[in-house]
C-alpha positions in Angstrom: 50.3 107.5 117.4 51.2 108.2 121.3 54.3 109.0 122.4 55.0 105.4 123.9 54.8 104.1 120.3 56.1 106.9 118.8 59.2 105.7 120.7 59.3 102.2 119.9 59.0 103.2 116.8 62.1 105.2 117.0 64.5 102.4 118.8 63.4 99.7 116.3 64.4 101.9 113.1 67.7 102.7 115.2 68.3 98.9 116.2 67.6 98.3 112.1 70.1 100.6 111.6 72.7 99.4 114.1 72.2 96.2 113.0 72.9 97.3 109.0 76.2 98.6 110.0 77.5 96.2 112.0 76.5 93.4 109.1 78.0 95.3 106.4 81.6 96.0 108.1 84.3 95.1 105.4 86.5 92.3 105.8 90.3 92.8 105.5 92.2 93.5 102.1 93.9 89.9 100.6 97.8 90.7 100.2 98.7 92.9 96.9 100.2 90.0 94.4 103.1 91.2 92.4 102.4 91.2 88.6 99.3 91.2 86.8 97.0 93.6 85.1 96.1 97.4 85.8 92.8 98.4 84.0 92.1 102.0 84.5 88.8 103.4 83.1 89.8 106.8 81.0 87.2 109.0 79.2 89.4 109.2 76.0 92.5 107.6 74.1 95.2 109.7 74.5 97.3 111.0 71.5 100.8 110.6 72.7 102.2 109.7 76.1 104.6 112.3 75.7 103.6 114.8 78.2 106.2 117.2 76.5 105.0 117.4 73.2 100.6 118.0 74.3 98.7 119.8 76.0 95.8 117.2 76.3 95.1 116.9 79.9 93.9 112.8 79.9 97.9 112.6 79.3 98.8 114.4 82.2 96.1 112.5 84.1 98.0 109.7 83.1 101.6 110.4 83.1 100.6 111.3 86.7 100.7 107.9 87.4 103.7 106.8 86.2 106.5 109.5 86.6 107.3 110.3 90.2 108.0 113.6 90.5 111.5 115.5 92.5 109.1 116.9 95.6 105.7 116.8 96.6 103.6 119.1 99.2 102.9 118.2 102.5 99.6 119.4 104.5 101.4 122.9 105.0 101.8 123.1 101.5 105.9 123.1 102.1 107.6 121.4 99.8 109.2 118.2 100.9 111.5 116.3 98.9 110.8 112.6 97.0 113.3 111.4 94.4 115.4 114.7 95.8 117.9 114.9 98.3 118.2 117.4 100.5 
């Protein structure tokens, strides 16, 4: 193969590729809908929901979703308050 071809070669598998992105770009989100069903996929069925009474980490990984928590971190790992004030 020569160079010449070598290069056409080249800008057609780019031009593929170009063409792959720009076909596969997502389209906007709909609007969230209020109500309805979360399904969340969990490897196990969790003995309690009571994070205070187990040390079985699916129910933390749970609970994390539901209880907001009195700070969180930033990107400077300072705290910064949520449900507190102040």
């Amino acid at each position: 193969m020569n160079l010449h071809a070598r290069r056409r070669s080249i800008a057609a598998v780019a031009l593929l590729v170009l063409s792959a992105l720009v076909v596969s770009t997502a389209r906007a989100q709909d609007q969230p809908k209020a109500g309805g069903v979360l399904k969340v996929a969990m490897i196990g069925e969790p003995p309690t929901l009571d994070l205070h009474t187990t040390t079985a980490t699916i129910v933390q990984q749970i609970t994390w979703h539901v209880y907001e928590g009195l700070y969180t971190y930033d990107r400077t790992y300072s705290a910064v308050p949520l449900l507190v004030e102040g």
